[in-house]
FIPATOR-581662 format. One record per residue (C-alpha): residue number from 0; residue in one letter; x, y, z. Coordinates in nm, 3 decimals. Each point is the difference from the previous one (the first is absolute). Layout:
{num->NUM; residu->A; c1->X; c2->Y; c3->Z}
...
END
This chain:
{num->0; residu->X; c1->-1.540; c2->1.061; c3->-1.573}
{num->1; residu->X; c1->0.359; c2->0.000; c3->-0.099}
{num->2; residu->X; c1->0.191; c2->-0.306; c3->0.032}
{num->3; residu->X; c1->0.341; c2->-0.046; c3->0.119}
{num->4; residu->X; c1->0.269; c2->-0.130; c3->-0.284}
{num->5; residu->X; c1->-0.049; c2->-0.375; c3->0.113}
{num->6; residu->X; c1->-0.288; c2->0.052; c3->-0.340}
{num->7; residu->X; c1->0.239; c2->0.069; c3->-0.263}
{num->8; residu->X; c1->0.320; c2->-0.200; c3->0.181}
{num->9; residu->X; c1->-0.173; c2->-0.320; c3->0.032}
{num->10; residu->X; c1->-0.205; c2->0.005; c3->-0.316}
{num->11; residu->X; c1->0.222; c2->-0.257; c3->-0.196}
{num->12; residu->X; c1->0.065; c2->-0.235; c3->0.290}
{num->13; residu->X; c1->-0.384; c2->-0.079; c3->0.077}
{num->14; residu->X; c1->-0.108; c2->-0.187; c3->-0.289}
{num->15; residu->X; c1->0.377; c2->-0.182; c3->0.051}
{num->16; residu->X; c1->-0.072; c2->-0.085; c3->0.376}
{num->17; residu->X; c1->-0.296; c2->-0.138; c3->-0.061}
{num->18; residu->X; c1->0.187; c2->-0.329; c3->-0.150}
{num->19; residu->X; c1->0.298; c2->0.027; c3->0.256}
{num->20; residu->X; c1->0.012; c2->-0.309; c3->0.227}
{num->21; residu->X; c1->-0.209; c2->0.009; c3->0.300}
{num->22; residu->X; c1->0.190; c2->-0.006; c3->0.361}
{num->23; residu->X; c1->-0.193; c2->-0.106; c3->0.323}
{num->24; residu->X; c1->-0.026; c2->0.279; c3->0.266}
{num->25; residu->X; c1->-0.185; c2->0.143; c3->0.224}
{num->26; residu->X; c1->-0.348; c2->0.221; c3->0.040}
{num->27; residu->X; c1->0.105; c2->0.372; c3->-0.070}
{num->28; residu->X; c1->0.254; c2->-0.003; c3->-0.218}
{num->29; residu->X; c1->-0.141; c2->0.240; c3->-0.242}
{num->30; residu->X; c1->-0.010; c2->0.284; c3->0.222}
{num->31; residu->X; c1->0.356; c2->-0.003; c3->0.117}
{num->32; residu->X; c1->0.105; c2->-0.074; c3->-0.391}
{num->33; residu->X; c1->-0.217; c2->0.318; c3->-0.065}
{num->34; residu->X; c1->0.200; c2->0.215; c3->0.252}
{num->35; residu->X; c1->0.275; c2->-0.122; c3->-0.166}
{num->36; residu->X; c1->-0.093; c2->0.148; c3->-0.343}
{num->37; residu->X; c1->-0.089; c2->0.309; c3->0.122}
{num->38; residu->X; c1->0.321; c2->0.057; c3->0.158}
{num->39; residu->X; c1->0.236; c2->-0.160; c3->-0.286}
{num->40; residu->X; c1->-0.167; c2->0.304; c3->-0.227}
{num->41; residu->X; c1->0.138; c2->0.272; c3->0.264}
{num->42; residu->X; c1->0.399; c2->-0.137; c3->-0.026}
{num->43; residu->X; c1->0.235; c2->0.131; c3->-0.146}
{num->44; residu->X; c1->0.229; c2->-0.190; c3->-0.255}
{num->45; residu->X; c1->0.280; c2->-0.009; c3->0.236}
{num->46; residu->X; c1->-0.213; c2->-0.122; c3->0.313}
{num->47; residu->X; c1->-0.187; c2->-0.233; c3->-0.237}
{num->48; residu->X; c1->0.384; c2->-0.179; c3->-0.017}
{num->49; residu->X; c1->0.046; c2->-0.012; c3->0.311}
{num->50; residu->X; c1->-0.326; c2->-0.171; c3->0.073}
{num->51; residu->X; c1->0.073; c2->-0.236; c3->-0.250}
{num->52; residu->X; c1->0.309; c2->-0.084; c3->0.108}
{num->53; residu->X; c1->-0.117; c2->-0.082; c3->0.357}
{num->54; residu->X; c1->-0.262; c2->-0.210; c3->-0.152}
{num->55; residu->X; c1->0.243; c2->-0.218; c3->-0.149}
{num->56; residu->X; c1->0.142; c2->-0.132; c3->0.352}
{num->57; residu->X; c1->-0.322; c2->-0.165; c3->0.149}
{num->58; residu->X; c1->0.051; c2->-0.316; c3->-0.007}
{num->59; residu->X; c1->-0.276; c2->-0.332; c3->-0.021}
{num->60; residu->X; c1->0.037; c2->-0.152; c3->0.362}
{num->61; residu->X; c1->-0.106; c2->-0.377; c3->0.043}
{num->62; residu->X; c1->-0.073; c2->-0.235; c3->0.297}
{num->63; residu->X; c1->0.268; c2->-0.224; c3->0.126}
{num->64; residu->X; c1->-0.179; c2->-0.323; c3->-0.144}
{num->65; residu->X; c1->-0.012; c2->0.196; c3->-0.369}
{num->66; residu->X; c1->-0.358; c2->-0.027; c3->0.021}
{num->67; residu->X; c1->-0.151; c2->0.407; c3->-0.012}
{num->68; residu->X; c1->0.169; c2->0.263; c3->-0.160}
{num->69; residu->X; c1->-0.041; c2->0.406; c3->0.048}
{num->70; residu->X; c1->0.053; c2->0.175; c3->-0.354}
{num->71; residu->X; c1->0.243; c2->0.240; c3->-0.039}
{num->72; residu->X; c1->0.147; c2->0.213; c3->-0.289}
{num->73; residu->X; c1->0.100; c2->-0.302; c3->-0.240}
{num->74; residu->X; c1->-0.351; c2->-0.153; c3->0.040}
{num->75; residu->X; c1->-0.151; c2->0.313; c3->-0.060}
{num->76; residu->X; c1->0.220; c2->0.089; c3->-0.330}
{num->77; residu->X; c1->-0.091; c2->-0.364; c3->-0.138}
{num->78; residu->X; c1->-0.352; c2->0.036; c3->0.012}
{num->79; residu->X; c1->0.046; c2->0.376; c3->-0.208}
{num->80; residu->X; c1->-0.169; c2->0.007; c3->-0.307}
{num->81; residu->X; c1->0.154; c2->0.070; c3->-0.336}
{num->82; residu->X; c1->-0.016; c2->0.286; c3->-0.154}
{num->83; residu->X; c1->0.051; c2->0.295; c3->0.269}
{num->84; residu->X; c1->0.227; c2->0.293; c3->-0.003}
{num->85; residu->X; c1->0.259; c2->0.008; c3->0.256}
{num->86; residu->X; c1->-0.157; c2->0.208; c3->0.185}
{num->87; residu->X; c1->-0.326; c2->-0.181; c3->-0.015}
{num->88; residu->X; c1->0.218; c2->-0.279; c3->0.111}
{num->89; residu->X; c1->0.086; c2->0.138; c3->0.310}
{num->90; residu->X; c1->-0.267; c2->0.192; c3->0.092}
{num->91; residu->X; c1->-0.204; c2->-0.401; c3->-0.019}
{num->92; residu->X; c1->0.285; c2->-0.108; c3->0.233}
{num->93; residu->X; c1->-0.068; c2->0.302; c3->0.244}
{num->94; residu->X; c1->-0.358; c2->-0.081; c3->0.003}
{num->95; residu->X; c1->0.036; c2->-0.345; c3->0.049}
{num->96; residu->X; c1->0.255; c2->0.060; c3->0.303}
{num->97; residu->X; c1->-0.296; c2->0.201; c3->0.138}
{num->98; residu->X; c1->-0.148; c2->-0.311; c3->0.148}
{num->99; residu->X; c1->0.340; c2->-0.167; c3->0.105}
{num->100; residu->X; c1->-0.060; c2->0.051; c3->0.436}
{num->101; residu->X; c1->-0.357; c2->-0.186; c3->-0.063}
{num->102; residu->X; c1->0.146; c2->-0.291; c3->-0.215}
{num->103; residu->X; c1->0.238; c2->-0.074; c3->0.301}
{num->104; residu->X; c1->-0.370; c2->-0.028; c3->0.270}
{num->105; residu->X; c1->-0.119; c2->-0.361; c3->0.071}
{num->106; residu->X; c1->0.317; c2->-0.155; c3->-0.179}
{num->107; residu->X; c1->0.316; c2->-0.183; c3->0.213}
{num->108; residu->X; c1->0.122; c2->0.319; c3->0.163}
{num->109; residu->X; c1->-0.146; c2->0.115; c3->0.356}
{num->110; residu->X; c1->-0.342; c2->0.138; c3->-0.007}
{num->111; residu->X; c1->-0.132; c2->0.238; c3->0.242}
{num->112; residu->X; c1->-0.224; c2->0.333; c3->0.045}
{num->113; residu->X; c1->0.146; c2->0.065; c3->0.382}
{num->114; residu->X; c1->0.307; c2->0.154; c3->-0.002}
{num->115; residu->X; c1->0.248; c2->-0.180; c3->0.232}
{num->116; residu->X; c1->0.115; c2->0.147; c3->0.343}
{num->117; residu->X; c1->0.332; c2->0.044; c3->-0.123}
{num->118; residu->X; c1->-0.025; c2->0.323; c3->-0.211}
{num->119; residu->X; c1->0.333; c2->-0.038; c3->-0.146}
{num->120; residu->X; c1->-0.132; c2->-0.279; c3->-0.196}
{num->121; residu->X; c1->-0.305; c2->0.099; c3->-0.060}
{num->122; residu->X; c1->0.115; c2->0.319; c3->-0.224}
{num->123; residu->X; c1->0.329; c2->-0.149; c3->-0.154}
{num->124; residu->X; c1->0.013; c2->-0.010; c3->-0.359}
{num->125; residu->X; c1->0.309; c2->-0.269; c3->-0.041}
{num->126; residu->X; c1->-0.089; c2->-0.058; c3->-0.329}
{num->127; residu->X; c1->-0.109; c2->-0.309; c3->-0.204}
{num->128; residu->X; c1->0.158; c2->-0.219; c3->0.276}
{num->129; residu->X; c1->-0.286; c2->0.093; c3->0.210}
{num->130; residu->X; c1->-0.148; c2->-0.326; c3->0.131}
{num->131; residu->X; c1->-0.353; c2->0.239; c3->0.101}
{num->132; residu->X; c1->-0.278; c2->0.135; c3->-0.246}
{num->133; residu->X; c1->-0.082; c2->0.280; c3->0.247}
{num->134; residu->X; c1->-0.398; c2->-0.001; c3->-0.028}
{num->135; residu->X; c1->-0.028; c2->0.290; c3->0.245}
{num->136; residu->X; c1->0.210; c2->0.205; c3->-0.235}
{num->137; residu->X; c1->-0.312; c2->0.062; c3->-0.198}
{num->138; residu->X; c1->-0.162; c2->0.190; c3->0.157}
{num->139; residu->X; c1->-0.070; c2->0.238; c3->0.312}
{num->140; residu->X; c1->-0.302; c2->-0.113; c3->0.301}
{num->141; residu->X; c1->-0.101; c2->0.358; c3->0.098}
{num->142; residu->X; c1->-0.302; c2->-0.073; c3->0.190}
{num->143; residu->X; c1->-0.318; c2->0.153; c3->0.082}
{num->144; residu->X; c1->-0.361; c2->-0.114; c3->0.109}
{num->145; residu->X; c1->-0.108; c2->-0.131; c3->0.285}
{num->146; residu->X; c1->0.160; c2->-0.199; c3->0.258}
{num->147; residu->X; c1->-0.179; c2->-0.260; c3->0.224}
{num->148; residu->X; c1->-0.210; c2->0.156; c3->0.320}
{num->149; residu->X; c1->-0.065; c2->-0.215; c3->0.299}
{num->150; residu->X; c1->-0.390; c2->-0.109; c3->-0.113}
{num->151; residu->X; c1->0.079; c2->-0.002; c3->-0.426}
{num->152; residu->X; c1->-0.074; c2->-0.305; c3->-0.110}
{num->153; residu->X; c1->0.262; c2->-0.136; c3->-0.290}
{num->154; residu->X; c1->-0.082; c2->0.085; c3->-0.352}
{num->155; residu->X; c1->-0.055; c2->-0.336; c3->-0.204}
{num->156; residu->X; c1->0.337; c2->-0.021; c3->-0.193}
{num->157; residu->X; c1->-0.001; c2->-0.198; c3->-0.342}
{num->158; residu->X; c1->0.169; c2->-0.346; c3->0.038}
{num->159; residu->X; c1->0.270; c2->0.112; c3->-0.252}
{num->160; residu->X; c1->0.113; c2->0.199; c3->0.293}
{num->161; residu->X; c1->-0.003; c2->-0.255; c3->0.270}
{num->162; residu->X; c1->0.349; c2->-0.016; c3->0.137}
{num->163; residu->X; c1->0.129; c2->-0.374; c3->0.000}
{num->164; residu->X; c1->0.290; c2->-0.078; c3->0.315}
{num->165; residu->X; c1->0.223; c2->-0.332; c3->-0.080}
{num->166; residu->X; c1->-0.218; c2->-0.291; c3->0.118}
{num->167; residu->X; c1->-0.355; c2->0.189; c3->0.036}
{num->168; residu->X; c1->-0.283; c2->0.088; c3->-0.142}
{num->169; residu->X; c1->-0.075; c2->0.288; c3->-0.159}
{num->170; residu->X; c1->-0.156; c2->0.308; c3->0.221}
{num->171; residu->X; c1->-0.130; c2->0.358; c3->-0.046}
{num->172; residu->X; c1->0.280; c2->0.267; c3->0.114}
{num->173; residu->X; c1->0.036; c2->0.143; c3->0.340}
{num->174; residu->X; c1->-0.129; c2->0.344; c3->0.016}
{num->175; residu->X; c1->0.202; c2->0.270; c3->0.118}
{num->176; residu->X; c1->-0.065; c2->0.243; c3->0.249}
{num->177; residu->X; c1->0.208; c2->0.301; c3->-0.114}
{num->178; residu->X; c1->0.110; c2->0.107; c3->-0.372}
{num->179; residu->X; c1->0.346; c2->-0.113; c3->-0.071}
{num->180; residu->X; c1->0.258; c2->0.239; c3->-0.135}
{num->181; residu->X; c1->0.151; c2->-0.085; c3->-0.364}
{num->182; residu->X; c1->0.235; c2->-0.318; c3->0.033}
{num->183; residu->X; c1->0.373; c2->0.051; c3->-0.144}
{num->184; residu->X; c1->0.142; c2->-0.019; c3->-0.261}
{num->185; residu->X; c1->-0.245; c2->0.029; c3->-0.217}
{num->186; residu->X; c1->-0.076; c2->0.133; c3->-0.414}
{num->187; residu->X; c1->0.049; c2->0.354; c3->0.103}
{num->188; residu->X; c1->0.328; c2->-0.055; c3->0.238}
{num->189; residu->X; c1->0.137; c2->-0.264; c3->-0.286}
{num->190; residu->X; c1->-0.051; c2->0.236; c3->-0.260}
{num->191; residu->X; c1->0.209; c2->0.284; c3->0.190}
{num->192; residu->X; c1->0.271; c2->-0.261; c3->0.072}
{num->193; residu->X; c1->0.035; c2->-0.154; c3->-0.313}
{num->194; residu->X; c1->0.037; c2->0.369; c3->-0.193}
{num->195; residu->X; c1->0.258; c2->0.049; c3->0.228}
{num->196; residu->X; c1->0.214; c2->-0.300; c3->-0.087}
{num->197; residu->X; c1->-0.115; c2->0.026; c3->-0.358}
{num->198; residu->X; c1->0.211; c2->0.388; c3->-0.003}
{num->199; residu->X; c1->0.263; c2->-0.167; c3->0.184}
{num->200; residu->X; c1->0.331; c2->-0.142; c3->-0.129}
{num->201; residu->X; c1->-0.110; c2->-0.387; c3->0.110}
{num->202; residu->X; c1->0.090; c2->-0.258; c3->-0.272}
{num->203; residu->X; c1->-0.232; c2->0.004; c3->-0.287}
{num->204; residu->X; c1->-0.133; c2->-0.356; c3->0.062}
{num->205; residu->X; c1->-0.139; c2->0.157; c3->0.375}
{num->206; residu->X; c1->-0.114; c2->0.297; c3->-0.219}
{num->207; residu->X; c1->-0.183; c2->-0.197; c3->-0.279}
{num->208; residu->X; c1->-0.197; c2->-0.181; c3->0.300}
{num->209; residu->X; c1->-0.033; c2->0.358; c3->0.134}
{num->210; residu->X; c1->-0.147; c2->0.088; c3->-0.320}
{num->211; residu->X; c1->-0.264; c2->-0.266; c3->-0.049}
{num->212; residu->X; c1->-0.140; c2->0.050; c3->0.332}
{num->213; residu->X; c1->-0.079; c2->0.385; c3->-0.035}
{num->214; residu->X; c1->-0.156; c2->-0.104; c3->-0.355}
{num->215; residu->X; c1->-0.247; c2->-0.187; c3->0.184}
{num->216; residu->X; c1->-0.055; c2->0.161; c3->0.346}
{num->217; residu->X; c1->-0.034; c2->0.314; c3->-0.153}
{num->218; residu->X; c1->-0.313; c2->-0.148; c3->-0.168}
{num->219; residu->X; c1->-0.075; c2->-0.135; c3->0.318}
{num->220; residu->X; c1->-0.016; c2->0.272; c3->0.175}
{num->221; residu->X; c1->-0.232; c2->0.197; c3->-0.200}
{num->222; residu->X; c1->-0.250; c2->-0.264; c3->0.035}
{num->223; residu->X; c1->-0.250; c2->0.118; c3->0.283}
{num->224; residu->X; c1->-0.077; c2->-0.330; c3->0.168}
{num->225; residu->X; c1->0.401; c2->-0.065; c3->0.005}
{num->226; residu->X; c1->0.034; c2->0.308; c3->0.228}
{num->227; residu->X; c1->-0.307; c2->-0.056; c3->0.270}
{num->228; residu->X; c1->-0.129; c2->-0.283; c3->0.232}
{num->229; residu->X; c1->-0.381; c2->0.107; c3->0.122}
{num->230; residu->X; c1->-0.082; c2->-0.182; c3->0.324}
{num->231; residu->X; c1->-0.385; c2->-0.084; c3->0.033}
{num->232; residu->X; c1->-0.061; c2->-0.114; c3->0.379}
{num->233; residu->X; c1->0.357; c2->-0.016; c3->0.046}
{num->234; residu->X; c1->0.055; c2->-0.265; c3->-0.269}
{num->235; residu->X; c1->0.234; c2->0.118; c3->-0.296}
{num->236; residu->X; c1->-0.110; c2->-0.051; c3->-0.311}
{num->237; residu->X; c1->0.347; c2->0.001; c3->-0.170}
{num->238; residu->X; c1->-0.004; c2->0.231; c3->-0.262}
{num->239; residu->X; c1->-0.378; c2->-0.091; c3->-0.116}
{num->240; residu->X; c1->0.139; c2->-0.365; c3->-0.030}
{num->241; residu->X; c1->-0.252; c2->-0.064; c3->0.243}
{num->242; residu->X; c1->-0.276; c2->0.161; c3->-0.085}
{num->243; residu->X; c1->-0.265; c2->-0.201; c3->-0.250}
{num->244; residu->X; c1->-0.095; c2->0.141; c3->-0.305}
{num->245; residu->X; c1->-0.268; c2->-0.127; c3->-0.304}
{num->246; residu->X; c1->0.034; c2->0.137; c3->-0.359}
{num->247; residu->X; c1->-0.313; c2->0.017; c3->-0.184}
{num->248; residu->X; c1->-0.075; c2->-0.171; c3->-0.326}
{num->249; residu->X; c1->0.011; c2->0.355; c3->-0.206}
{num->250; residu->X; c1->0.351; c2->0.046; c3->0.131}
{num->251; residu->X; c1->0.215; c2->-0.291; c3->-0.031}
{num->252; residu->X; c1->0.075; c2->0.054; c3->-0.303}
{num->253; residu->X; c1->0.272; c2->0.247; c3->0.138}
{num->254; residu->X; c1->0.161; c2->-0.270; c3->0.177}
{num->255; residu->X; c1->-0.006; c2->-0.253; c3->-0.349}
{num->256; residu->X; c1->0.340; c2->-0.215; c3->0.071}
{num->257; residu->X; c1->0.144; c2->-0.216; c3->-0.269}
{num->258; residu->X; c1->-0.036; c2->-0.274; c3->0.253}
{num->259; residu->X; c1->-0.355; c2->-0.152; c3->-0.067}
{num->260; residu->X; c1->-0.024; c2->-0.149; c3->0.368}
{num->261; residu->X; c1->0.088; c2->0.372; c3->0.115}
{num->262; residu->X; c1->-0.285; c2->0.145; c3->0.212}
{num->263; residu->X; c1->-0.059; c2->0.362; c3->0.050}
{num->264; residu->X; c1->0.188; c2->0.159; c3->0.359}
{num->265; residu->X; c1->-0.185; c2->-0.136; c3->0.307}
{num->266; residu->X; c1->0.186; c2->0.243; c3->0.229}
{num->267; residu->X; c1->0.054; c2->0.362; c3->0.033}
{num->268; residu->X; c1->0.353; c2->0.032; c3->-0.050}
{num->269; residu->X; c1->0.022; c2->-0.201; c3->-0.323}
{num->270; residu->X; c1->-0.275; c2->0.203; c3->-0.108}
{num->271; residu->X; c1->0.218; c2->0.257; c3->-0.030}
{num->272; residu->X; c1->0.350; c2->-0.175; c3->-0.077}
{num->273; residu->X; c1->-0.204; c2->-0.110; c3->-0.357}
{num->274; residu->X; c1->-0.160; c2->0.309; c3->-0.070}
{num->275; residu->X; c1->0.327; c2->0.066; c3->-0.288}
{num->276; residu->X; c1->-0.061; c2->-0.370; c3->-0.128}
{num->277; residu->X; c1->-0.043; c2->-0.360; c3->0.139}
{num->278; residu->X; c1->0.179; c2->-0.292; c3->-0.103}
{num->279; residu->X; c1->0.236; c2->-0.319; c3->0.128}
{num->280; residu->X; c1->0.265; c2->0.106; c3->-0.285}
{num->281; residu->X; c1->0.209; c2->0.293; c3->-0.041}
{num->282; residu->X; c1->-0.208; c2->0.124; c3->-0.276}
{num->283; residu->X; c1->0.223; c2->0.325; c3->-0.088}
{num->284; residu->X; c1->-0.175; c2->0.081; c3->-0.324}
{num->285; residu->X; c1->-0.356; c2->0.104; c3->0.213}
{num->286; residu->X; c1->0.234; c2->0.175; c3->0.292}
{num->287; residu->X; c1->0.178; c2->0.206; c3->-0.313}
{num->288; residu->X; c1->-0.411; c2->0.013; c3->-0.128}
{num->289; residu->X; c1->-0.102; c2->0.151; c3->0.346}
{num->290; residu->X; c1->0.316; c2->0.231; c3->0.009}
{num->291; residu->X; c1->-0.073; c2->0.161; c3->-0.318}
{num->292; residu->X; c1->-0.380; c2->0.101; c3->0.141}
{num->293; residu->X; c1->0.175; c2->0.186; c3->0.262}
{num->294; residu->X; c1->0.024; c2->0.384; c3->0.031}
{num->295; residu->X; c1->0.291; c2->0.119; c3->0.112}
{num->296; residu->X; c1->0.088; c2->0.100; c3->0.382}
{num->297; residu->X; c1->-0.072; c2->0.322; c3->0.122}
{num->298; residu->X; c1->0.348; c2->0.130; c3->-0.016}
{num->299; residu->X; c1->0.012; c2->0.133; c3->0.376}
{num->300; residu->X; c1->-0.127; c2->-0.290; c3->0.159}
{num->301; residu->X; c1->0.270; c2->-0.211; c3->-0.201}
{num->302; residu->X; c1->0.262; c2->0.255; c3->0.157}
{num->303; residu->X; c1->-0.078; c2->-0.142; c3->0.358}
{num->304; residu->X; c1->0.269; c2->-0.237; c3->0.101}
{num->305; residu->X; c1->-0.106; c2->-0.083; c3->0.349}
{num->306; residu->X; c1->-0.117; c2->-0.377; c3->0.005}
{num->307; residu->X; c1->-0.174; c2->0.096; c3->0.308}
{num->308; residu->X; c1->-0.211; c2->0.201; c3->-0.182}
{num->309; residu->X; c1->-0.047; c2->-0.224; c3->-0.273}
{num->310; residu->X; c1->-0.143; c2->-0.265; c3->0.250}
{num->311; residu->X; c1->-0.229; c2->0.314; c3->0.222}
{num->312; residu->X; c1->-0.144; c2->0.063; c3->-0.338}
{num->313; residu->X; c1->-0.074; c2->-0.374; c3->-0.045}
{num->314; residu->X; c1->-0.121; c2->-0.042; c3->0.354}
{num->315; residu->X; c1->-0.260; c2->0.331; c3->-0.067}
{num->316; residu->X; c1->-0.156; c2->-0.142; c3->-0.338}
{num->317; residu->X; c1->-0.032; c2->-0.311; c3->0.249}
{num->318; residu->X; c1->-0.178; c2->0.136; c3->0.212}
{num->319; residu->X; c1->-0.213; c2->0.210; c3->-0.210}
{num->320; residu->X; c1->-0.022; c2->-0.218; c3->-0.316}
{num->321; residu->X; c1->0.042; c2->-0.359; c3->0.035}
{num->322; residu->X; c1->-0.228; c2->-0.031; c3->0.354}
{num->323; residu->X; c1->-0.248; c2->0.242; c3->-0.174}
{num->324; residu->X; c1->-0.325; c2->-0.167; c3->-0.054}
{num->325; residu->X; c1->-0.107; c2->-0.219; c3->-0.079}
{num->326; residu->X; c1->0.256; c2->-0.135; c3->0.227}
{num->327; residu->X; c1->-0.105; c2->0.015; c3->0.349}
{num->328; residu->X; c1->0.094; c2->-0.009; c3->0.347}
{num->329; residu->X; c1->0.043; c2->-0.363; c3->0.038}
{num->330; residu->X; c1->0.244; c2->-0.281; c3->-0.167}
{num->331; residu->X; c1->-0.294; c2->-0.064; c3->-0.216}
{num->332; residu->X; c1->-0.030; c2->-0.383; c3->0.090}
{num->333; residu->X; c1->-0.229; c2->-0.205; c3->0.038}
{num->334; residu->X; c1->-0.146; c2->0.231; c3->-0.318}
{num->335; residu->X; c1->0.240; c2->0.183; c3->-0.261}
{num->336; residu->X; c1->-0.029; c2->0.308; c3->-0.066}
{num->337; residu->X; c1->-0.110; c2->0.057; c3->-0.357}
{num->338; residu->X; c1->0.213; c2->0.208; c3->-0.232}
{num->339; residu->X; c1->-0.205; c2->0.306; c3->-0.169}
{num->340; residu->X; c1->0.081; c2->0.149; c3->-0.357}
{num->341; residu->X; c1->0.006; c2->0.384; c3->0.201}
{num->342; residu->X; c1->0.293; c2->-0.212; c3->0.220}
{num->343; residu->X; c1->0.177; c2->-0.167; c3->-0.250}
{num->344; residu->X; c1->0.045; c2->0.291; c3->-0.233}
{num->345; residu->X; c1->0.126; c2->0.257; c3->0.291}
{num->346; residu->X; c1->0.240; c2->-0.288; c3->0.075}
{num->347; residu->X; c1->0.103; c2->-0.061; c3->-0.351}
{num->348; residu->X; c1->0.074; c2->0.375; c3->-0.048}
{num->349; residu->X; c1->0.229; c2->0.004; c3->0.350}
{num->350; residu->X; c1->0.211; c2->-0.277; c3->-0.151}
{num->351; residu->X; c1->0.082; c2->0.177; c3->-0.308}
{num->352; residu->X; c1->0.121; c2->0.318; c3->0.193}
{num->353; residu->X; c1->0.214; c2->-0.212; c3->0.261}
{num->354; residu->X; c1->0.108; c2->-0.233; c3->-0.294}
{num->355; residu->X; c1->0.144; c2->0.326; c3->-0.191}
{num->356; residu->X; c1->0.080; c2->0.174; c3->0.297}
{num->357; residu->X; c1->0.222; c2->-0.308; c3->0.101}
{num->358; residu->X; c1->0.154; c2->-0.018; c3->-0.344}
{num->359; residu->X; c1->0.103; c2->0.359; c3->0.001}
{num->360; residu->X; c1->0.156; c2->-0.036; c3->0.383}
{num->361; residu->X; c1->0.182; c2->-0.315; c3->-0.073}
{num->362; residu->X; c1->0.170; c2->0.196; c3->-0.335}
{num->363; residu->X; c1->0.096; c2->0.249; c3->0.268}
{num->364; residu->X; c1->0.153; c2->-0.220; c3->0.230}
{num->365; residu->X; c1->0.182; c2->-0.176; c3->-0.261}
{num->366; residu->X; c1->0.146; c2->0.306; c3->-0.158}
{num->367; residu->X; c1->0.093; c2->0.194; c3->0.315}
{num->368; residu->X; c1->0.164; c2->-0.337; c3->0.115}
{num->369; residu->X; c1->0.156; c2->-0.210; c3->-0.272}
{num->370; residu->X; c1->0.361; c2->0.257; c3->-0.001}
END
């Protein structure tokens, strides 16, 4: 297999990594940092610059009472390690960025996976000012399944997925009796929007938040539980978050986190957000390991430039892929369903085309839009 030029790039800055200092994020970040390095390799000098330069205006944001802080570029150029070439510099910066719209979840700004009725605000990018972390920007609910008949009974749903109103217990969700249509905006939508603005003559502050979005949704969106919702007896099982999952003894060790509490995914879609590498820190030495096992993007399919066909290839290796068995027809509560080796390696080999795939569409988008 031949490997994309992540191999030779990165070769000095993994050993170097491995002592940088460690930063708290999220689950996933090695996948997005991998699409990163795959698509820093594809720039030119000249759009490289330009990157950079955007980089350099994200600022840290912090809570009125001084007490949480989101990282931006100066964080993220303190905690470089000696030693790197410039461009090794930057490209760590890019990958680090990669992660930036997930850092900003579950933190003082507003959270939520609905968009709002007012569509103006839902898809406005106003820049770091933006008091929202737009969760439904991630990804894309195309639904299929089943919806609820008049003499189904409710699927059992897994008490991570009971809904919680103010001032009630928790309950199992309503079914539905028809399929709903795609909510807006959403990853494929945002994407189109933002590459817009991004070409545009906006300030560059607007376009560096521009930027740092399409690094990540464009990761997103090649994800294939970020671009389907399957309904089982009219419940939606959001993205595979609610669907329960067991991994086997033999095959945890391709979840191994550097946290030691850590446990293996116990849900379908985080299954497959870890498959490129699980971990609570932004551990870009195993994302820029990961990229380099890569091969590179068939060269036609990384000339499409449609995010709607991004996500309807997503939504098909959904469908055919990640609810293959042994998945079944059900949310898989009270009993998980058991990951198999057959399963895990068909899924492991999907997220190393989408992850290259992604990395070769976002170097597109950047190049044909940074002017």
């Amino acid at each position: 297999m031949r490997k994309t030029r992540c191999c030779t790039l990165v070769a000095s800055i993994l050993t170097l990594l491995l002592t940088a200092p460690p930063s708290a994020w999220g689950w996933g970040n090695e996948g997005h940092e991998a699409v990163a390095c795959v698509a820093w390799q594809r720039l030119t000098q000249s759009t490289k610059d330009k990157v950079f330069a955007l980089l350099a205006q994200v600022p840290s944001r912090t809570n009125a009472a001084g007490t949480e802080t989101i990282p931006g570029f100066k964080q993220w150029q303190q905690n470089m390690p000696a030693g790197l070439t410039e461009d090794q510099q930057h490209m760590y910066i890019f990958m680090r960025a990669a992660t930036w719209p997930d850092s900003i979840k579950h933190k003082f700004l507003h959270d939520s996976d609905t968009p709002p009725a007012n569509q103006s605000v839902a898809a406005s990018n106003i820049g770091f000012t933006d008091p929202d972390s737009h969760g439904y920007w991630h990804f894309i609910n195309t639904a299929f399944g089943t919806p609820a008949s008049p003499r189904s009974a409710p699927p059992s749903v897994p008490k991570n997925c009971w809904k919680k109103e103010p001032g009630q217990q928790p309950a199992p969700p309503t079914p539905v009796k028809a399929l709903p249509a795609a909510p807006t905006p959403n990853v494929a939508t945002e994407i189109t929007l933002l590459s817009t603005a991004l070409a545009s003559s906006e300030a560059s502050p607007l376009k560096s938040y521009d930027m740092i979005w399409l690094e990540h949704l464009i990761g997103d969106i090649h994800q294939p539980l970020h671009s389907s919702a399957r309904f089982v007896g009219g419940i939606d099982d959001l993205g595979g978050n609610c669907v329960a999952i067991s991994v086997p003894a033999n095959l945890r060790e391709n979840f191994a986190s550097s946290n030691p509490k850590a446990k293996p995914p116990s849900e379908l879609h985080a299954f497959w957000d870890d498959l490129p590498g699980v971990g609570e820190q932004m551990d870009t030495q195993k994302a820029a390991d990961y990229a380099a096992t890569l091969a590179p993007a068939d060269d036609r399919q990384a000339a499409i430039s449609d995010p709607a066909a991004w996500a309807k290839e997503s939504f098909d290796l959904a469908v055919h892929d990640a609810y293959a068995g042994p998945i079944g027809p059900a949310l898989g509560s009270p009993k998980a369903y058991v990951i198999t080796g057959d399963y895990y390696n068909k899924a492991a080999a999907d997220a190393k085309i989408r992850v290259a795939l992604a990395g070769a569409r976002l170097a597109n988008v950047l190049t044909q839009n940074l002017h």
